[in-house]
C-alpha positions, -999 to 999 in steps of 0.1 A, spaced: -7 -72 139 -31 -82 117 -43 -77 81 -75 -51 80 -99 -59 47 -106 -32 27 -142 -31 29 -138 -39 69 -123 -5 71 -98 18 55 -68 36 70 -70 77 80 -65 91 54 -36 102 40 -17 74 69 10 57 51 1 20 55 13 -19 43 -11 -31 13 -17 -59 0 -30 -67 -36 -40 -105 -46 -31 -109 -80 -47 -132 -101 -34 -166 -116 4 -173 -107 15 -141 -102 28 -131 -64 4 -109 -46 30 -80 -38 32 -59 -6 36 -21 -7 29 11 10 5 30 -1 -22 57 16 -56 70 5 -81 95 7 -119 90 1 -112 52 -12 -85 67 -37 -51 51 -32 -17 65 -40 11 45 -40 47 54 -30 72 66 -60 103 67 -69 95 100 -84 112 133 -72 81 152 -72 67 123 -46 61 136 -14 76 97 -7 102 83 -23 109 49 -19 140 31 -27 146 -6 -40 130 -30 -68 98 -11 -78 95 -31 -108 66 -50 -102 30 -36 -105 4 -33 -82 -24 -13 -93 -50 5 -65 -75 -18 -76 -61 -47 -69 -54 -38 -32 -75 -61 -7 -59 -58 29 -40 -30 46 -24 -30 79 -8 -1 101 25 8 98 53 -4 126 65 21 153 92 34 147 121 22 165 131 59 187 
């Protein structure tokens, strides 16, 4: 599978997808899931009142702005 640019074309919306966002300078460019409607992203939360809660080292930032590349989810494995 391949990376999909933004401006190429973005996910359905609401589709839960890989992004990535190129950070600038030396910082890594982090890869998350994230969907969006109309352009808007939302990222996955560790929040309770996210309607999807991911687990693990959410430490780092990525903002929606920064997001170049998406690419579709993989099947899953049933």
């Amino acid at each position: 599978m391949d990376w999909i640019k933004i401006e190429d074309r973005l996910p359905e919306y609401y589709e839960y997808v890989l992004v990535y966002a190129r950070k600038e300078g030396n910082e890594p460019s982090p890869i998350s899931i994230a969907r969006q409607f109309k352009g808007v992203w939302e990222m996955m939360s560790d929040q309770d009142q996210s309607n999807a809660i991911a687990h693990g080292d959410l430490t780092w930032g990525m903002d929606a702005e920064e997001i170049t590349h998406w690419m579709p989810l993989p099947e899953s494995p049933d």
